[in-house]
N, C-alpha and C positions, 0 to 999 in steps of 0.2 A: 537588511539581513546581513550581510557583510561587517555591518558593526557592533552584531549583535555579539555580545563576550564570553556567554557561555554557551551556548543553542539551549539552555534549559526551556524557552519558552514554547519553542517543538516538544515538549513532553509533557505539557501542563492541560490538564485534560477540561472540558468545559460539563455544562450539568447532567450532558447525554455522554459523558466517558470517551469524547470524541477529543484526540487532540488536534492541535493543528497541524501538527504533520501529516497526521492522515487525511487532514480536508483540503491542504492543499497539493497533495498526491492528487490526489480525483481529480482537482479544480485548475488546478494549474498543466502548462505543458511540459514535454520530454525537455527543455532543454532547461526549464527552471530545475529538475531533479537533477539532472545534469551539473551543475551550479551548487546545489545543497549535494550533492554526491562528493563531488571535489573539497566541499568544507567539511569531508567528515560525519555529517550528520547521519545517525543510526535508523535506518529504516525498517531495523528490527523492533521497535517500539510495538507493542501490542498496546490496542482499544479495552476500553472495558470490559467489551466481548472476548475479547482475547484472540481476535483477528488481529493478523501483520497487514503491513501497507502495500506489499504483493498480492496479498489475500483479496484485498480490496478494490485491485485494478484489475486482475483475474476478474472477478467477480463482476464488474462492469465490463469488461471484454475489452480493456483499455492497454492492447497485450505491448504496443511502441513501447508501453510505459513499463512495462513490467520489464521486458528487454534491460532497456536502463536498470531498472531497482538492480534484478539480479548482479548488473553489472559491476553493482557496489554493495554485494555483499547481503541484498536481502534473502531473508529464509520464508518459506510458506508455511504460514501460519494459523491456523482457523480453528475457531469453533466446531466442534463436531455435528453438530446439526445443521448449520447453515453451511456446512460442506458440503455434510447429504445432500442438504436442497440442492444446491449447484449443482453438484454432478450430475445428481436426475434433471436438471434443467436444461443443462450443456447435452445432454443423450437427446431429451425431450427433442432440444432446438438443431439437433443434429453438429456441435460447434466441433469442429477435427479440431480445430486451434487449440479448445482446454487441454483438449489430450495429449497437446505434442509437447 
C-alpha cells in the first residue's frame, strides 16, 4: 500500500459496486484505517449503493472504526432505505450507541 502512487485502486469498484476501500474498512482493523487515514486516502468514496464507509461500519456496529473514519474527515452517507432499515433495527435492537 504505501507504494501504491496514486490510491486510485481504492476507488476501483468490483462487479457488486463494492470498492476495495470499502471491503477493507469492514475487514481490516482501526489501526490499518489509521495508516490509510495518514496517506490521505478519501473515505468519503460512496458504493454503488451510494453508502459511505461510515455508513458501513455504523451499519455493522463496528463503532472503534467509525471513531477513526470520522477522525479523518468521513461524512455519513447512505441510502435512504437501508437507513430506514437501520434505524428501525438499531430501535428494534435497543443500540444507544447508533444514536450517540
Amino acid at each position: 500500500i504505501e507504494s501504491a502512487s496514486g490510491l486510485t485502486i481504492f476507488s476501483t469498484p468490483n462487479n457488486r459496486g463494492d470498492t476495495a476501500l470499502h471491503f477493507w474498512v469492514l475487514k481490516k482493523d482501526v489501526l490499518f484505517l489509521e495508516i490509510l487515514g495518514k496517506m490521505k486516502v478519501d473515505f468519503n468514496l460512496l458504493d454503488k449503493k451510494g453508502n459511505s464507509c461510515l455508513f458501513l461500519c455504523l451499519r455493522e456496529r463496528q463503532y472503534k472504526k467509525c471513531t477513526s473514519l470520522i477522525k479523518f474527515g468521513a461524512k455519513f452517507v447512505a441510502n435512504q432505505k437501508q437507513l430506514t432499515q437501520m434505524v428501525i433495527k438499531a430501535i428494534k435492537d435497543g443500540d444507544a450507541h447508533f444514536f450517540q
